[in-house]
N, C-alpha and C positions, 0 to 999 in steps of 0.2 A: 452514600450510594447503596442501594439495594443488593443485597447480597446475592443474587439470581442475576445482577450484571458485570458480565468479566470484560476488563481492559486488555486491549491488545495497542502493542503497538506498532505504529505503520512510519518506518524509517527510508525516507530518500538521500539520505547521508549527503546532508548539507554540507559545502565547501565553508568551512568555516575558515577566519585566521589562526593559523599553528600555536600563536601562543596562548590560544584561550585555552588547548585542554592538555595539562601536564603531564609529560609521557607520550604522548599523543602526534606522530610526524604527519599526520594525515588525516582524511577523512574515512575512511577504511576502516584505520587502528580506532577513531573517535567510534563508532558503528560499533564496534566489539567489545570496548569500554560502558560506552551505554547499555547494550546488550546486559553483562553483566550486575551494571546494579539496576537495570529492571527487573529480573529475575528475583533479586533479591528482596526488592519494592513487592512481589506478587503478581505480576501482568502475567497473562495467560498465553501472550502469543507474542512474537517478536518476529515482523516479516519486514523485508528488503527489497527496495523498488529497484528498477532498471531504466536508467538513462544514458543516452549518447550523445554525445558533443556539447555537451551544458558545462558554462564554467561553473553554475550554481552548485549542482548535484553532482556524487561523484561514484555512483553504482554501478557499471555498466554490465558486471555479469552476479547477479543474484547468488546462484549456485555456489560459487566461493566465500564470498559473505556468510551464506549457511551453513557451508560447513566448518567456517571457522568460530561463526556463533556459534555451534552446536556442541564445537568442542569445549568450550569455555564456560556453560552452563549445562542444567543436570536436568530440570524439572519442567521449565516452560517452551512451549511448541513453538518450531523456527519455520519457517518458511518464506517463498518468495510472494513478494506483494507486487507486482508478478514479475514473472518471466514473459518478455515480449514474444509472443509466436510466430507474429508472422517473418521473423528473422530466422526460424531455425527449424529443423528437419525434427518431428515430432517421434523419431525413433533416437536421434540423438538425447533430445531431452528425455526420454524417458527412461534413457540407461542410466543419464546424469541422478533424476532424482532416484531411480532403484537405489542406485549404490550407495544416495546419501541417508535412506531407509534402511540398509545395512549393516550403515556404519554408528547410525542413533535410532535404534527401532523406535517406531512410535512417538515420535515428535516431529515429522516431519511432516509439514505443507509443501503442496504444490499447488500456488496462486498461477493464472496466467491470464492474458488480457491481447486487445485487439490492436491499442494504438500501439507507436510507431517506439515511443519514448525518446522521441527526437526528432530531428529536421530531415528534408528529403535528402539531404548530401550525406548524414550517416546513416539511413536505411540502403542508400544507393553501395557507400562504404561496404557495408555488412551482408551487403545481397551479390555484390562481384563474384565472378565474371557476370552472374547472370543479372536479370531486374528486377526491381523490390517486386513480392508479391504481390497480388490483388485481392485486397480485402474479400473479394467473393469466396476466397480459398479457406479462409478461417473457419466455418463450421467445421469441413471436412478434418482440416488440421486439429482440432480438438478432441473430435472423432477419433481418429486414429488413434492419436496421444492416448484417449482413455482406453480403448479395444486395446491398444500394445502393453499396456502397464497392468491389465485387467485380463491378457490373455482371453479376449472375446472378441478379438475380429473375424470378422465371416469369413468360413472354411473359403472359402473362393477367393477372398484378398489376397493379392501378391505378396501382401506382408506377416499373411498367418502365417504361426509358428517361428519366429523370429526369437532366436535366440535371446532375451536380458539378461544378463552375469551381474550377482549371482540369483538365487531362484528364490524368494522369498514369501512367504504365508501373507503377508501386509503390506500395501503400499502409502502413500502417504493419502492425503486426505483432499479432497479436488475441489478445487475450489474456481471460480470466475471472478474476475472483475468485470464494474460497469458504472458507467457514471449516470448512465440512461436507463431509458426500457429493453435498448436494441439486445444487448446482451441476459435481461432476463428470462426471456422466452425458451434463448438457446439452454441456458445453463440449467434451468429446468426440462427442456427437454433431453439431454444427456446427463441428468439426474447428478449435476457437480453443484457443492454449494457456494452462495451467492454471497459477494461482498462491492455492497454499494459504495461508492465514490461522494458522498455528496462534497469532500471539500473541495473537487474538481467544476461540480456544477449546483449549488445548490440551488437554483434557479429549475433548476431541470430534473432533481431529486425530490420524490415525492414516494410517500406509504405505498401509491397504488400499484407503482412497480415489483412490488414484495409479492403484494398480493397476487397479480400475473404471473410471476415466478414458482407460486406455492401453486398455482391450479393446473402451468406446466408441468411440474415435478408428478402431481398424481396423475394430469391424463397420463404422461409417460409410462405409471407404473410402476413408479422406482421403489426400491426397499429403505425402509428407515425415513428418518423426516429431515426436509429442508435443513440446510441452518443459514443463518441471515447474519453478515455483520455487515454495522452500517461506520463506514471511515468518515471523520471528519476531521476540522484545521482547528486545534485547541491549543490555547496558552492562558497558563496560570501563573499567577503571581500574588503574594501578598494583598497588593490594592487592584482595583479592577485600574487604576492610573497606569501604574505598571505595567497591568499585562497586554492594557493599549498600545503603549509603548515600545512593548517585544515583540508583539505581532507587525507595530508598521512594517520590520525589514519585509513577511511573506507578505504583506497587501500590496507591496510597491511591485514586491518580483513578482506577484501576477499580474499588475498594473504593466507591468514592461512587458511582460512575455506576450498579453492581448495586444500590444505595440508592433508587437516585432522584433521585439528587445533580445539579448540573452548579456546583459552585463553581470559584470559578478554581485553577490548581496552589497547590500548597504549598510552600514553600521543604522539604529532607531535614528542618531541624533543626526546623520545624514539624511534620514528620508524625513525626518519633522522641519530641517533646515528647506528642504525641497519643496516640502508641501507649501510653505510660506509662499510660492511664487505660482500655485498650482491655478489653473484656469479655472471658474467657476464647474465645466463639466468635467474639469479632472479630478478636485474638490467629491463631485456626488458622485463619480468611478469608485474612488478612494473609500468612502464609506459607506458603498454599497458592497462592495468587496468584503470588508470591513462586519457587515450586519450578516452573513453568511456562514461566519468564525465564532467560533463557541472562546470565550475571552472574559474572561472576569477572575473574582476570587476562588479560593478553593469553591466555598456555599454557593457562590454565583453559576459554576462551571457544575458541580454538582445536581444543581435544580436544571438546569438546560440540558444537561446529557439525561436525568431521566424523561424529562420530557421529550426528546427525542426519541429514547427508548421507545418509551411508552407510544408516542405517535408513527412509529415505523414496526413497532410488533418485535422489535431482534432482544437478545437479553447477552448483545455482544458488540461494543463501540469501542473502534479503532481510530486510534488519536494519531495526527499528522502535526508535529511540531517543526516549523525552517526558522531556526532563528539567527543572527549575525554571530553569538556568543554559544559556543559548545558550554561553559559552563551554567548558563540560563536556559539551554534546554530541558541540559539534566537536572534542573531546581524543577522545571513546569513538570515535569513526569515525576518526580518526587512530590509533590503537594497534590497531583492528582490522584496516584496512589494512595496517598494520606486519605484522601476523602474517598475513594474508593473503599477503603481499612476502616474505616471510623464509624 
């Protein structure tokens, strides 16, 4: 790997089975454990998604996550991969991450994003007594978010001068998600940097979206320059046999989630046993899913991640690993490091 490209990693703290990771009573504690020897591997960023009601995933508030990852490591940058907004009062979150800028000056991200991270019965949950937001409202909420934590909302906002405890020189570093274009227009125009999604859509993830982003950023005006990271779904392993093999559990769970699904993972040797009975267009679902997924050996995974680099402009790719086995995760981000190192 070129040494102008830093790994980060992008954790949805997979429901694994308890007894793959030792020590380990949950998904939470596995999140922490990992955390730790990426750190130690050299990754540059360690951020944590937010999900509700998934028997899959088991994140549902970021913020904790980070600050328990933050306590436990020294040197590489924690943040949220994101915090869902349209759930929450953008002066809430902004005390949240002040404080966690506080308490670890300078390594702290604040990711946030549009979707829901869940189904309408836990947006509906988390929005009582009132009603889920209306996506219309998300710019505004962004807005704010940055003017509150930046102390630069307009003297006439009901919410200038709002006190955040306590009162600090730096905040954390702004980041958007997007899986699309829709988000990079905004995120360059309220000058926050940008992290593409393609293991969400790579269908729908392309260089030109960067580009749009970068021309936002300057009409804006903004100081300093863009930064671009591009997240994708990788798994490594010895043989690229292998890492086929560890990837079916995430091609099936997104094979189920486009269903309707929300079953827990599948062990590989349950969803290879599955596939035997698959319909011819569940069959080309399967590995078209499948061809989207960065998946091979270290040299295999190596040559795809620069060229991605290379093809999307960023000198920053975020690796998305869901595997059935917590201790085969932490193998794929050890051998990617490796070849990152080498």
């Amino acid at each position: 790997m070129p040494a102008d490209i830093s790994l980060t990693v992008l954790d949805q703290s997979p429901t694994h089975p308890v007894e793959t990771a030792p020590g380990c009573a949950n998904a939470g504690q596995m999140s922490i454990a990992l955390a730790k020897a990426c750190e130690a591997l050299g990754y540059y960023r360690y951020w944590v998604a937010e999900h509700h009601n998934s028997p899959q995933f088991a994140g549902p508030s970021p913020e904790i996550l980070v600050a328990a990852i933050a306590s436990v490591t020294h040197r590489m940058r924690v943040g949220s991969g994101g915090v869902m907004l349209s759930h929450y009062s953008p002066y809430k979150v902004a005390e949240v991450f002040n404080m966690l800028c506080a308490l670890f000056p300078g390594r702290i991200d604040l990711g946030i994003g549009r979707a829901p991270g869940g189904d309408g019965r836990a947006a509906s949950a988390l929005a009582w007594p009132s009603g889920p937001l209306d996506p219309q409202h998300y710019p505004a909420q962004v807005a704010t978010l940055k003017g509150l934590m930046n102390n630069t909302l307009p003297a006439d906002h009901s919410w200038s001068g709002l006190h955040i405890s306590p009162r600090l020189d730096g905040g954390p570093e702004f980041w958007m998600l997007g899986s699309g274009g829709g988000s990079a227009a905004l995120a360059g125009q309220l000058g926050m940097h940008l992290a593409l999604a393609r293991f969400i859509s790579p269908d729908h993830c392309h260089p030109e979206i960067f580009q749009a982003y970068d021309q936002a950023w300057h009409a804006g005006g903004h100081e300093g320059e863009p930064k671009r990271m591009l997240a994708i779904a990788g798994f490594c392993a010895e043989t690229r046999e292998e890492a086929l093999h560890l990837a079916s559990t995430a091609i099936y769970r997104k094979m189920m989630v486009q269903a309707g699904g929300q079953d827990a993972l599948l062990s590989p040797d349950a969803v290879q046993d599955r596939r035997k009975r698959f319909s011819p267009s569940e069959e080309a679902q399967y590995q078209h899913i499948e061809s989207g997924y960065t998946i091979g050996t270290p040299e295999q995974c190596r040559e795809e991640i620069e060229t991605l680099a290379k093809a999307f402009g960023t000198d920053e790719i975020a690796v998305v690993t869901v595997t059935y086995d917590f201790e085969a995760r932490a193998r794929n981000y050890a051998l990617l490091a490796g070849v990152a190192n080498g």
